[in-house]
DRENDO-1510 file (C-alpha; in Angstrom, 1 decimal, always signed):
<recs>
REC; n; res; u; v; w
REC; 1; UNK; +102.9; +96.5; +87.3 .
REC; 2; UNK; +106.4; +96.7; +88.8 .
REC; 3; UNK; +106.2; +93.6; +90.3 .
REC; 4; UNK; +105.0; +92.0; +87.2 .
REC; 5; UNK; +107.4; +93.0; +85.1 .
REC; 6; UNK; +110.4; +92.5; +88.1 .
REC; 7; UNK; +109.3; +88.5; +87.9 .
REC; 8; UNK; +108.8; +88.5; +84.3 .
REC; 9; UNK; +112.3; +89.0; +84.5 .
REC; 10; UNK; +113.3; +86.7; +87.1 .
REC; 11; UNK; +111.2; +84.2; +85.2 .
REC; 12; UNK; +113.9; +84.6; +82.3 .
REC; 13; UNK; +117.0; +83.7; +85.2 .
REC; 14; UNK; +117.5; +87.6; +84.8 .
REC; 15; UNK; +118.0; +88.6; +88.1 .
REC; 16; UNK; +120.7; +91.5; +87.6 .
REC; 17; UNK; +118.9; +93.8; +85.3 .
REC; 18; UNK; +115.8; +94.8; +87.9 .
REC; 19; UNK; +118.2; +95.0; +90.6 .
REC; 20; UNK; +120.5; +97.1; +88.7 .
REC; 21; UNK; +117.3; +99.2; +87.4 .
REC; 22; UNK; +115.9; +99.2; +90.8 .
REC; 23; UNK; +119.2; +100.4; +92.6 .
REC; 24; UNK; +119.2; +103.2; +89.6 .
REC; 25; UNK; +115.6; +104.3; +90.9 .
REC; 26; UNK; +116.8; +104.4; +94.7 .
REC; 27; UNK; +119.6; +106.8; +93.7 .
REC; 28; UNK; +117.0; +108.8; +91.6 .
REC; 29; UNK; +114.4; +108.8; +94.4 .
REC; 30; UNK; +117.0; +110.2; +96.8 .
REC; 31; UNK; +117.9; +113.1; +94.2 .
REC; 32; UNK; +113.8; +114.0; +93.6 .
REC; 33; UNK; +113.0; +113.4; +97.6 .
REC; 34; UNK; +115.6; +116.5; +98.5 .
REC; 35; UNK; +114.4; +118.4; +95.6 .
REC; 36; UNK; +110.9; +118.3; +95.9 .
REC; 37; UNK; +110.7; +118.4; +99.8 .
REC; 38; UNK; +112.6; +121.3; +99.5 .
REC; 39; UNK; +111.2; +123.1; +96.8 .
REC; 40; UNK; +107.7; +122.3; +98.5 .
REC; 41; UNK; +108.9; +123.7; +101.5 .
REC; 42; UNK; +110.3; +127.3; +99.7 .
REC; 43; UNK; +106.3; +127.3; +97.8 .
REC; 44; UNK; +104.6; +126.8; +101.5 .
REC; 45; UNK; +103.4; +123.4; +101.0 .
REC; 46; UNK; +104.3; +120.5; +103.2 .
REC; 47; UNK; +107.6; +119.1; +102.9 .
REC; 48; UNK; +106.6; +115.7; +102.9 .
REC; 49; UNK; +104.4; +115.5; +99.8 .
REC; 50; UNK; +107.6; +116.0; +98.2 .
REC; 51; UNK; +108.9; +112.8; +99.4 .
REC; 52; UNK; +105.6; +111.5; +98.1 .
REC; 53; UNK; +105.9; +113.0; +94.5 .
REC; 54; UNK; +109.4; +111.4; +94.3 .
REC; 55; UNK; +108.5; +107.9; +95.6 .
REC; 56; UNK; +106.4; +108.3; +92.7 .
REC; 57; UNK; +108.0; +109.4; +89.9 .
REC; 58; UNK; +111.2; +107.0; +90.7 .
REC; 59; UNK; +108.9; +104.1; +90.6 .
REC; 60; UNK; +107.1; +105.1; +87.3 .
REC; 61; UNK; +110.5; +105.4; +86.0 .
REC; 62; UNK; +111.5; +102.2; +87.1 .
REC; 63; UNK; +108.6; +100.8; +85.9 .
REC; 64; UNK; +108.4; +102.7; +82.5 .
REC; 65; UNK; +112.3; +101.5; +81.9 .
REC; 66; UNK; +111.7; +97.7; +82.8 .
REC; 67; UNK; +108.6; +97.8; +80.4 .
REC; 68; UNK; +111.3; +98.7; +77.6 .
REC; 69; UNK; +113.3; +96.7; +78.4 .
REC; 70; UNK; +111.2; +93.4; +78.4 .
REC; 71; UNK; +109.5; +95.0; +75.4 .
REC; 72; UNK; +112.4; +94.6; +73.4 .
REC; 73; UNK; +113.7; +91.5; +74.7 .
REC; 74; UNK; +110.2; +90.1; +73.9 .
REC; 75; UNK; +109.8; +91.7; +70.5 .
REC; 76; UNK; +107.0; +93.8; +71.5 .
REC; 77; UNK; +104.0; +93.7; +74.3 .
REC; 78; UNK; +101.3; +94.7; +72.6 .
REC; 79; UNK; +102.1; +98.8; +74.0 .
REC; 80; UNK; +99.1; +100.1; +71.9 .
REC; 81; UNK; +96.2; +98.4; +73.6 .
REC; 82; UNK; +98.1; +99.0; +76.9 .
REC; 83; UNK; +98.4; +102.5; +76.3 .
REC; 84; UNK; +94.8; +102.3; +75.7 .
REC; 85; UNK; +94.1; +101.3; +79.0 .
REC; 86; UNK; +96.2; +103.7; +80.7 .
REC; 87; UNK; +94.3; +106.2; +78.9 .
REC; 88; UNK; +90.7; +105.1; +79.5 .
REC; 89; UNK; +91.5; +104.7; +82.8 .
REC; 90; UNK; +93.5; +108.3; +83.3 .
REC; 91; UNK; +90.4; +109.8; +81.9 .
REC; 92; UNK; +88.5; +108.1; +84.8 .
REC; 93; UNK; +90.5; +109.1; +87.2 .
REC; 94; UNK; +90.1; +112.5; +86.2 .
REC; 95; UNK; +86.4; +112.3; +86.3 .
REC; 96; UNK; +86.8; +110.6; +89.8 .
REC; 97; UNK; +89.3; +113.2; +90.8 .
REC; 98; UNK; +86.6; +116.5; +89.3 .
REC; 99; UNK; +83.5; +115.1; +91.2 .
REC; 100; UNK; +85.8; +114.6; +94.5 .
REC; 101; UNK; +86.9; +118.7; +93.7 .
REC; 102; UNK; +83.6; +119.6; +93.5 .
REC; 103; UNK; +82.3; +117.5; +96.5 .
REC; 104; UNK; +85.0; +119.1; +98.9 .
REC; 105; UNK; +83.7; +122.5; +97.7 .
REC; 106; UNK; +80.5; +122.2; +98.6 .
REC; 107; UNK; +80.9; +120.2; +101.4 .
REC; 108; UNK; +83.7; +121.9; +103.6 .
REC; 109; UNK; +81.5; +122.7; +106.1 .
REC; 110; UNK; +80.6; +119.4; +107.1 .
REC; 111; UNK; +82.2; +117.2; +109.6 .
REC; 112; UNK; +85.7; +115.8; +108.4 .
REC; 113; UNK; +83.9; +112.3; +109.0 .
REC; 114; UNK; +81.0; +112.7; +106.7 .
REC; 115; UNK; +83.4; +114.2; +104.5 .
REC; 116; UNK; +85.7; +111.8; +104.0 .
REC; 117; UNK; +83.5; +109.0; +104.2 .
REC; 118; UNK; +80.8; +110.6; +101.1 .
REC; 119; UNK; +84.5; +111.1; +99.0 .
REC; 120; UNK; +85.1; +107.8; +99.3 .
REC; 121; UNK; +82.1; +106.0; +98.7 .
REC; 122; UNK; +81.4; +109.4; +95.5 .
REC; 123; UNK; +85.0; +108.4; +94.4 .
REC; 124; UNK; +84.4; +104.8; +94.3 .
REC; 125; UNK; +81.2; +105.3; +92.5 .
REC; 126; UNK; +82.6; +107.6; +90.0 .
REC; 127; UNK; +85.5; +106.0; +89.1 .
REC; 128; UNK; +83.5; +102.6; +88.6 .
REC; 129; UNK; +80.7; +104.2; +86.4 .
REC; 130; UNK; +84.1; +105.8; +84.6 .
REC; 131; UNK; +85.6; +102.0; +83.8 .
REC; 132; UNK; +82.6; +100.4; +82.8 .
REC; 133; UNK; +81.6; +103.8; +80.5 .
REC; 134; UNK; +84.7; +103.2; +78.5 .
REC; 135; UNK; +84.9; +99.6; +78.3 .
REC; 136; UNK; +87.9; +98.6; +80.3 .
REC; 137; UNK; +88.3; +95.0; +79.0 .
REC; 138; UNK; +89.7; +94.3; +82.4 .
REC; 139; UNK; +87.1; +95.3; +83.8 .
REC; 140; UNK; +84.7; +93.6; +81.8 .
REC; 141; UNK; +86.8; +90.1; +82.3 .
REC; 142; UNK; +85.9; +91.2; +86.2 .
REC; 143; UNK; +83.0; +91.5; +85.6 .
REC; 144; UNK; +82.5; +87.9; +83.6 .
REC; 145; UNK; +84.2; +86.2; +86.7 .
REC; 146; UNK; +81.7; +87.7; +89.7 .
REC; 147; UNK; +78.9; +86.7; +87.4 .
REC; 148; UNK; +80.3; +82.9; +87.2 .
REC; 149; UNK; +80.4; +82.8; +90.9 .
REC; 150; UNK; +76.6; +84.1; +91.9 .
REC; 151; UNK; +74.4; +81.5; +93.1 .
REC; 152; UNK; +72.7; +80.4; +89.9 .
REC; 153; UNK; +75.0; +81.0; +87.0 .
</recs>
């Protein structure tokens, strides 16, 4: 999404505003990376999922202050239906994210290998069943294109 909205700007001959934005993110990503790594370090987890966490935040931030931005430059983006989305798909992640709880419960005494690989291919499984459960039109426009392409259709 950040790099959709970063050329939707540069499609306006705006280059200054995501650079500007995206400079404001660095500095904030350097503020949350000591912060968290720290604060994970003084809880007793490891240091470097705090870098993680503030990779990620700074870039949702980014991204969430672009999206205003060209929001209001363009007079709206239709926010509801992609709030929508974000929602549908959150809740499928969730899903995703329980059954992958559940499977490393009951499966922590299995090889790493077999571990891993059953996550994946449950994760993937789950989280698709998810999408296509609520109706994620993208998915669904996804969906429309394979079909096109068979042999046949």
């Amino acid at each position: 999404v950040l790099e959709v909205l970063t050329r939707a700007f540069y499609a306006q001959q705006d280059t200054r505003t995501p650079v500007v934005v995206g400079a404001f993110a660095m500095s904030l990503n350097v503020v949350f990376s000591f912060v968290f790594s720290s604060w994970f370090k003084q809880i007793g987890w490891m240091p470097h999922g705090g870098l993680a966490l503030a990779n990620s935040l700074a870039t949702a931030l980014e991204t969430a202050l672009l999206f205003v931005i060209m929001s209001r430059r363009l007079g709206g983006m239709e926010t509801q239906s992609l709030l929508d989305g974000v929602l549908r798909m959150g809740t499928a992640a969730c899903g995703m994210a329980l059954a992958l709880w559940v499977w490393m419960q009951a499966t922590s005494s299995i090889s790493l290998w077999l571990n891993g690989l059953g996550g994946v291919l449950l994760g993937g499984v789950v989280y698709s069943a998810g999408v296509l459960l609520f109706r994620i039109p993208e998915v669904n426009s996804l969906l429309v294109l394979v079909k096109r392409r068979l042999p046949g259709q």
